[in-house]
Structures are given as C-alpha cells and as structure tokens.
N, CA, C and O atoms as a GROMACS GRO file, in nm:
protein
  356
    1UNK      N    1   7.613  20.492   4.696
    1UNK     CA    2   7.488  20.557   4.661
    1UNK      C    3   7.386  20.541   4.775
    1UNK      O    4   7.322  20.635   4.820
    2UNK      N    5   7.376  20.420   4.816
    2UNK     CA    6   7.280  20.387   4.923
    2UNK      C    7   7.324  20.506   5.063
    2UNK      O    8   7.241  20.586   5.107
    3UNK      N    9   7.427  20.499   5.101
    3UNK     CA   10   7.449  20.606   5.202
    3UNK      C   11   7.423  20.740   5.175
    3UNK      O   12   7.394  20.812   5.270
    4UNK      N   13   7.428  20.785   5.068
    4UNK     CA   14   7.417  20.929   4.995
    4UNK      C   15   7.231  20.924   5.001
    4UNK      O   16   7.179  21.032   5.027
    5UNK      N   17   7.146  20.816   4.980
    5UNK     CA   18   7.044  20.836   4.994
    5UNK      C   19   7.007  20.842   5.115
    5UNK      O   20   6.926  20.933   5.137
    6UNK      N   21   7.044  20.760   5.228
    6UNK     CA   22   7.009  20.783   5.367
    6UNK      C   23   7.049  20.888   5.461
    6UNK      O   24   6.969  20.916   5.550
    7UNK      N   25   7.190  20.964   5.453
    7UNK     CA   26   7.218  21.062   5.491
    7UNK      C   27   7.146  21.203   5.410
    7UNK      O   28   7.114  21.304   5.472
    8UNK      N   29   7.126  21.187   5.264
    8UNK     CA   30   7.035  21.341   5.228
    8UNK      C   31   6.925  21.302   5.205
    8UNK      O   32   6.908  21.329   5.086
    9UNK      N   33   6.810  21.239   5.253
    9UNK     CA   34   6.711  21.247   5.222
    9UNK      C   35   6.644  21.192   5.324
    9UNK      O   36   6.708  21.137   5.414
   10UNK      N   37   6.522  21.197   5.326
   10UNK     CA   38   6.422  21.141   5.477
   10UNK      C   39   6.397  21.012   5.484
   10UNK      O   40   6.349  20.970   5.589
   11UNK      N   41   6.423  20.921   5.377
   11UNK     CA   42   6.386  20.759   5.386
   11UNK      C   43   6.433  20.755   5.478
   11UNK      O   44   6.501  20.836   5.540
   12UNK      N   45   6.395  20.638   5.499
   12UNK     CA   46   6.424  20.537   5.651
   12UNK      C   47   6.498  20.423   5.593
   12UNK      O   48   6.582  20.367   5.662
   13UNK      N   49   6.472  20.380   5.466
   13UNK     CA   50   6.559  20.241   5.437
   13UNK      C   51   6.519  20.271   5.262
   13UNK      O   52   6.425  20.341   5.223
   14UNK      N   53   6.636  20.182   5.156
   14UNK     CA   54   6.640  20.173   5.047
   14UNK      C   55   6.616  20.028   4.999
   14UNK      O   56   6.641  19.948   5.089
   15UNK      N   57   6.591  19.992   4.926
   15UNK     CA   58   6.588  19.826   4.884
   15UNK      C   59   6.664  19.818   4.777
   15UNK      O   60   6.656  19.892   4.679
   16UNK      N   61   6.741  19.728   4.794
   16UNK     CA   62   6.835  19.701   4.646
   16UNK      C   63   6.843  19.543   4.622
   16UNK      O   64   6.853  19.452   4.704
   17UNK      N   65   6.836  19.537   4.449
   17UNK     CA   66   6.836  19.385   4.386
   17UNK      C   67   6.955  19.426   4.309
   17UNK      O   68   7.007  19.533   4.277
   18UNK      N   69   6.991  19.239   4.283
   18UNK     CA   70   7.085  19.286   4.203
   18UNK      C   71   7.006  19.220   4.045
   18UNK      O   72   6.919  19.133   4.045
   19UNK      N   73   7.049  19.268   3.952
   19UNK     CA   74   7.012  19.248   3.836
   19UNK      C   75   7.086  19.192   3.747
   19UNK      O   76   7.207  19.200   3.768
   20UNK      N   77   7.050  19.131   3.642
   20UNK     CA   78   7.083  19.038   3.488
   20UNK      C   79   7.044  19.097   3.384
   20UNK      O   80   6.932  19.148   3.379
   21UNK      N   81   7.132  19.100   3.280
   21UNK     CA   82   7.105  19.169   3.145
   21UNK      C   83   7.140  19.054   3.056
   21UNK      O   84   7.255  19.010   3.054
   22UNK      N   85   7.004  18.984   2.951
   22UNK     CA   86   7.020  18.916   2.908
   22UNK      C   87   7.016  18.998   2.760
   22UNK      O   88   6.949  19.098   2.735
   23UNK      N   89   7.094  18.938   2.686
   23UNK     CA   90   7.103  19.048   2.553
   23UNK      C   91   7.152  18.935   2.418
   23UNK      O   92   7.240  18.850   2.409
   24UNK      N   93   7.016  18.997   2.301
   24UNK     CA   94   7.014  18.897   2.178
   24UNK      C   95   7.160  18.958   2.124
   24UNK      O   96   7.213  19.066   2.149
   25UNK      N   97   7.212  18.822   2.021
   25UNK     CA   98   7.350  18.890   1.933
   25UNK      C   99   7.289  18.999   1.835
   25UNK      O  100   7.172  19.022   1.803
   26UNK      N  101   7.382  19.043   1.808
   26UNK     CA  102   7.347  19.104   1.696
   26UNK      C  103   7.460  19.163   1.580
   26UNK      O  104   7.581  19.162   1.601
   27UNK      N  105   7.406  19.209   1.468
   27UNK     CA  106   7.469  19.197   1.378
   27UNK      C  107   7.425  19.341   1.273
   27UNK      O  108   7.355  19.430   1.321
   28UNK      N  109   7.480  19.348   1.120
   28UNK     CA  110   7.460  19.477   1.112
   28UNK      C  111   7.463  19.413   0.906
   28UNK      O  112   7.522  19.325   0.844
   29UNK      N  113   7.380  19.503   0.879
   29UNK     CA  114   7.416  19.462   0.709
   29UNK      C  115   7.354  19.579   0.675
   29UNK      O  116   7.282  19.641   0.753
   30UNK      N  117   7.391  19.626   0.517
   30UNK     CA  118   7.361  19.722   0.445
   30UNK      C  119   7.305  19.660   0.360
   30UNK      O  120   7.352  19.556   0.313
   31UNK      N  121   7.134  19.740   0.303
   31UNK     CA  122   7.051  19.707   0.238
   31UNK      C  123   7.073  19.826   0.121
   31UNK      O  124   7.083  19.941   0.164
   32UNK      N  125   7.082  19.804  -0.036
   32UNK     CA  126   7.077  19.919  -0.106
   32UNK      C  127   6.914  19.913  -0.159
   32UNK      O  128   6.839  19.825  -0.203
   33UNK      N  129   6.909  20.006  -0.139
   33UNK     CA  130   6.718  20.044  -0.186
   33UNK      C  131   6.723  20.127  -0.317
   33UNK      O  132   6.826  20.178  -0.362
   34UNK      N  133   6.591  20.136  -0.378
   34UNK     CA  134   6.603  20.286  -0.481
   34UNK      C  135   6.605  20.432  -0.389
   34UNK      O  136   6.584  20.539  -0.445
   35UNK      N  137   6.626  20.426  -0.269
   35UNK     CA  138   6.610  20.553  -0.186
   35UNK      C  139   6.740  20.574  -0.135
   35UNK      O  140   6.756  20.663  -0.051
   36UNK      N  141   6.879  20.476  -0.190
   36UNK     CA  142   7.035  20.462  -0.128
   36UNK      C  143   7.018  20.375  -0.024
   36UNK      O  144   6.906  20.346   0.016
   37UNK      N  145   7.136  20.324   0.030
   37UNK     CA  146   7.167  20.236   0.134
   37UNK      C  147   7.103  20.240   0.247
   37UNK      O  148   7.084  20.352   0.294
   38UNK      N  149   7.064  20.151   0.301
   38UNK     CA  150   6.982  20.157   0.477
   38UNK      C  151   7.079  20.030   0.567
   38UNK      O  152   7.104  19.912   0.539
   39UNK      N  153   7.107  20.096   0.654
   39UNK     CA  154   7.186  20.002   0.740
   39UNK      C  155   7.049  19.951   0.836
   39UNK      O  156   6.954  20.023   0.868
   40UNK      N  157   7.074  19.783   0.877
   40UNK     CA  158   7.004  19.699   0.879
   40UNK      C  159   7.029  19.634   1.036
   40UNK      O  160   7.136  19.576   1.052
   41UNK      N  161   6.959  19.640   1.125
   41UNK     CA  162   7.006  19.566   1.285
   41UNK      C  163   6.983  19.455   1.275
   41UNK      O  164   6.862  19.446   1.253
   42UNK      N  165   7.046  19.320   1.278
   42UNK     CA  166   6.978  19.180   1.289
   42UNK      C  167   7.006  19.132   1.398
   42UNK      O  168   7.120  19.126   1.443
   43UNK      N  169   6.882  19.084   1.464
   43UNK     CA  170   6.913  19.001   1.602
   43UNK      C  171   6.899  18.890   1.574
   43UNK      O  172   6.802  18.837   1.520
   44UNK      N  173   7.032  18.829   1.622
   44UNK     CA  174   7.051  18.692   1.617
   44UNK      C  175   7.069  18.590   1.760
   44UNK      O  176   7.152  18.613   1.849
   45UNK      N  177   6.965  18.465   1.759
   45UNK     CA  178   6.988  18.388   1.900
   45UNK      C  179   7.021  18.253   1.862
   45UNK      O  180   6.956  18.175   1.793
   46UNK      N  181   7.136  18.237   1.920
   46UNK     CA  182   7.198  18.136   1.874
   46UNK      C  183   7.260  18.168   1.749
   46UNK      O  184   7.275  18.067   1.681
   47UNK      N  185   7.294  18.253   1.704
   47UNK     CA  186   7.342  18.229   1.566
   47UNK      C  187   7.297  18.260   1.473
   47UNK      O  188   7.353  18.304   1.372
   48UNK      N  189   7.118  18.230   1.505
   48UNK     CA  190   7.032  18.215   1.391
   48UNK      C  191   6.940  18.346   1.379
   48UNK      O  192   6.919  18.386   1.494
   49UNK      N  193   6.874  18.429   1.283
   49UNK     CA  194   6.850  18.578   1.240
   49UNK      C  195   6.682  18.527   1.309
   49UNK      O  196   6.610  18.427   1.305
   50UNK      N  197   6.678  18.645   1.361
   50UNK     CA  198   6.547  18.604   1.427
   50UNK      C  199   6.439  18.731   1.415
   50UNK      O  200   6.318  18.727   1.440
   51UNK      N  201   6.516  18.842   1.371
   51UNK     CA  202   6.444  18.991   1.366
   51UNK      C  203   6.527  19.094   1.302
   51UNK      O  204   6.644  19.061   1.321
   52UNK      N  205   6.522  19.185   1.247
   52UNK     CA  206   6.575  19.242   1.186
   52UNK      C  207   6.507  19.390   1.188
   52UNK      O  208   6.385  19.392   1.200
   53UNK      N  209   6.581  19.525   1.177
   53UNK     CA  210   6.494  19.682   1.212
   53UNK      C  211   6.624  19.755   1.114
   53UNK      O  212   6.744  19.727   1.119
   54UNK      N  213   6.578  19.821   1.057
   54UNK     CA  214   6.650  19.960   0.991
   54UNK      C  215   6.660  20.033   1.051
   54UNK      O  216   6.566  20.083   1.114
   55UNK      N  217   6.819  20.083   1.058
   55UNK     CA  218   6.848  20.210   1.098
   55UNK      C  219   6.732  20.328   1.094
   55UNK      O  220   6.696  20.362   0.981
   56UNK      N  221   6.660  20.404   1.233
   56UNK     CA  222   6.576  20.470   1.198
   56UNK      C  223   6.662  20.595   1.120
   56UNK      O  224   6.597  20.653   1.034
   57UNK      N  225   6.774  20.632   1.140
   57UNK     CA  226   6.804  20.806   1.119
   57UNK      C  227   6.856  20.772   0.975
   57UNK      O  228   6.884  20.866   0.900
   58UNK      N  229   6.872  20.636   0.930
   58UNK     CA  230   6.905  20.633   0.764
   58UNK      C  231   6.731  20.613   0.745
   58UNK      O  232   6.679  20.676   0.652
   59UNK      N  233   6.694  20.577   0.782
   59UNK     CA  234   6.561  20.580   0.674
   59UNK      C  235   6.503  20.739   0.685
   59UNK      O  236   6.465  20.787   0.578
   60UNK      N  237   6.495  20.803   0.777
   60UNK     CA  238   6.428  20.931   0.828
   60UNK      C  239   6.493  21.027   0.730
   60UNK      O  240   6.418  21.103   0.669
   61UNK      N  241   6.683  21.036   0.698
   61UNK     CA  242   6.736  21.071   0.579
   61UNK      C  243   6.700  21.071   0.464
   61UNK      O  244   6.678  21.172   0.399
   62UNK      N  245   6.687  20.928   0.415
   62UNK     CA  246   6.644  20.867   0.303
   62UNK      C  247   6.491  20.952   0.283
   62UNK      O  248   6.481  21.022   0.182
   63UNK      N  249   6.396  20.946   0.360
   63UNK     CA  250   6.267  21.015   0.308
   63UNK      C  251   6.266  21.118   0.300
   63UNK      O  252   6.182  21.178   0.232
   64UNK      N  253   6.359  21.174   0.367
   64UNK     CA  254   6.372  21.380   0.390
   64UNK      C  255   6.420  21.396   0.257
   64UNK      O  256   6.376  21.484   0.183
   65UNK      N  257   6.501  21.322   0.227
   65UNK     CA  258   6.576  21.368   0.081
   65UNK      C  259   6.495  21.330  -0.033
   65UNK      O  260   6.489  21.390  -0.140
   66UNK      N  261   6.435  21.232  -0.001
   66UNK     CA  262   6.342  21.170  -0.162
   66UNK      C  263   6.172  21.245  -0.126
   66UNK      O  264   6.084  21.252  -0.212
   67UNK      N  265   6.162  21.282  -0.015
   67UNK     CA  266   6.015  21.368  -0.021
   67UNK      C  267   5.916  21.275   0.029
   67UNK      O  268   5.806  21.317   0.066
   68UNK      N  269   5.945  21.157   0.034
   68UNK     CA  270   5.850  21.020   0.064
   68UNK      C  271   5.861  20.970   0.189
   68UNK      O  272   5.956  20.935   0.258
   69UNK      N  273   5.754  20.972   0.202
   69UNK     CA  274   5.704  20.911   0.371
   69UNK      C  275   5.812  20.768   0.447
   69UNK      O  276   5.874  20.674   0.398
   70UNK      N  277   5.788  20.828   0.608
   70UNK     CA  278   5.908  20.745   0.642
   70UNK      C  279   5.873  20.584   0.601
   70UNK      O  280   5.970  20.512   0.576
   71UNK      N  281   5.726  20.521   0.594
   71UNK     CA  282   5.684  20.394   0.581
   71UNK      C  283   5.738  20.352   0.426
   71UNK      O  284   5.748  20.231   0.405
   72UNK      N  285   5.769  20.435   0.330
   72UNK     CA  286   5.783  20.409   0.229
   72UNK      C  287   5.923  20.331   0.260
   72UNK      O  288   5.933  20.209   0.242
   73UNK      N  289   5.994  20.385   0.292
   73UNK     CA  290   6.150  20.346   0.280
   73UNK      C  291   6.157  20.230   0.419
   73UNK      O  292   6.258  20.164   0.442
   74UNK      N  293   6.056  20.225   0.484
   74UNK     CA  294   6.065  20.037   0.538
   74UNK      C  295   5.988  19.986   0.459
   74UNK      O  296   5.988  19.864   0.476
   75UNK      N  297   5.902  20.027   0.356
   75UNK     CA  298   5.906  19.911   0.277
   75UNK      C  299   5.984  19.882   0.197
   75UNK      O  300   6.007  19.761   0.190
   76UNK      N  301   6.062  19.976   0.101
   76UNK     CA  302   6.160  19.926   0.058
   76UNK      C  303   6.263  19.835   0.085
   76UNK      O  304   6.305  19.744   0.013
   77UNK      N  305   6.310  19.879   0.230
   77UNK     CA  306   6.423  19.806   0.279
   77UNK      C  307   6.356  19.635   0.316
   77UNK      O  308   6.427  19.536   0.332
   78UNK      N  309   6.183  19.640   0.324
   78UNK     CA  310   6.164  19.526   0.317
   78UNK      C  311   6.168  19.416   0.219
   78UNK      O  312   6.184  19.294   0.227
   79UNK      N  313   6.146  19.513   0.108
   79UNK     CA  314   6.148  19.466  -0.069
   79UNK      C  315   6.295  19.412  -0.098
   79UNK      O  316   6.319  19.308  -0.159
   80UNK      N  317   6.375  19.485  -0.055
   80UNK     CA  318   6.517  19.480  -0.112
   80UNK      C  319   6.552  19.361  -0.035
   80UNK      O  320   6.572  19.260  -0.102
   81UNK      N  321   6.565  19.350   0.102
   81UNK     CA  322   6.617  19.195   0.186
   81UNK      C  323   6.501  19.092   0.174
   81UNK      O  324   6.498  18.986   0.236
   82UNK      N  325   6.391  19.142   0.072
   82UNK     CA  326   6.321  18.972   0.039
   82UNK      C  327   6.307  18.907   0.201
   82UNK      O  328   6.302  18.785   0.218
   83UNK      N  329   6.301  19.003   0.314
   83UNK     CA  330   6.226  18.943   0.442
   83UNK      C  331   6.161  19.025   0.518
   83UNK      O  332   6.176  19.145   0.496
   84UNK      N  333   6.063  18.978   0.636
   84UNK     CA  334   6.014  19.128   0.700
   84UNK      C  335   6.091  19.205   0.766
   84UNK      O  336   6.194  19.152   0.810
   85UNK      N  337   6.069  19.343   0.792
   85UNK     CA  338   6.127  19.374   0.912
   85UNK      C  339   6.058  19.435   1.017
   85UNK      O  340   5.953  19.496   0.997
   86UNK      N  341   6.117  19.420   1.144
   86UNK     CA  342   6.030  19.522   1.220
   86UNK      C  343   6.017  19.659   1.222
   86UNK      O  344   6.124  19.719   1.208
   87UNK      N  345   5.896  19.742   1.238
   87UNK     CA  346   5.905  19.899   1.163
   87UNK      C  347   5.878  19.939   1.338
   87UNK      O  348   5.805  19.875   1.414
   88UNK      N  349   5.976  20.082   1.379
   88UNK     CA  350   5.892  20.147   1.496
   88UNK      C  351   5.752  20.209   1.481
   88UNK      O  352   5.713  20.242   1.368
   89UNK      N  353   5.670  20.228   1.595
   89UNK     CA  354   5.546  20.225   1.568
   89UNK      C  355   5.560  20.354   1.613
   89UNK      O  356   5.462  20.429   1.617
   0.00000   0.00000   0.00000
C-alpha cells in the first residue's frame, strides 16, 4: 500500500504505526419482554458482566410492530433483566 501511495500520488513520504486492538469479551442472552424477545450484548472483563446493550434492529422491530416508541422497548428490556442497560443515544 505504502508504494501504491508514493508512486500515484504527490506525497513525499507516508507515516505508518503499528496498532493494538484491545477488545472486551462478550456474550449474548435473550431477554423476553411484553413486546417478544430482545437479544441482549453483554460485555464481559474478566469474566465478570460489566455492560450490557440490546440488539438495536430487535428493538427497532419490536416498536414498528407494537406502534411504541423505540425508548419504550429499552425500557422494557431493562425491566425484564432487573439491570441497566446501555441505550444508543
């Protein structure tokens, strides 16, 4: 790639790092709500559950079909696992 940039293009020089991808475990559970099932992301470090997010395109389903706003159905899925979760903003 670096040669492909110096032979077609006008730079004079490229800089390259090399990089690390540090990445939480994670894990997966199904929550049943009164709106049907929501699949559930849990990040786990060490082992231990540290955050948790609902599938956005099951909840976005879930409200298209029941008529109710997408916040409704993270709260549910918050109601139903009795913990928080994180909602996209």
């Amino acid at each position: 790639l670096t040669q492909i940039l110096l032979r077609e293009t006008t730079t004079l020089g490229v800089r390259a790092h090399d990089v690390r991808r540090y990445a939480a475990g994670r894990a997966q559970r199904t929550v049943a709500t009164a709106f049907g099932p929501i699949r559930v992301k849990v990040k786990l470090l060490d082992g231990v559950e540290v955050g948790a997010k609902p599938e956005y395109e099951d909840c976005r389903r879930a409200a298209d079909a029941h008529g109710v706003p997408l916040r409704a159905i993270y709260a549910a899925v918050e109601q139903c696992q009795g913990a928080t979760v994180e909602t996209v903003a």
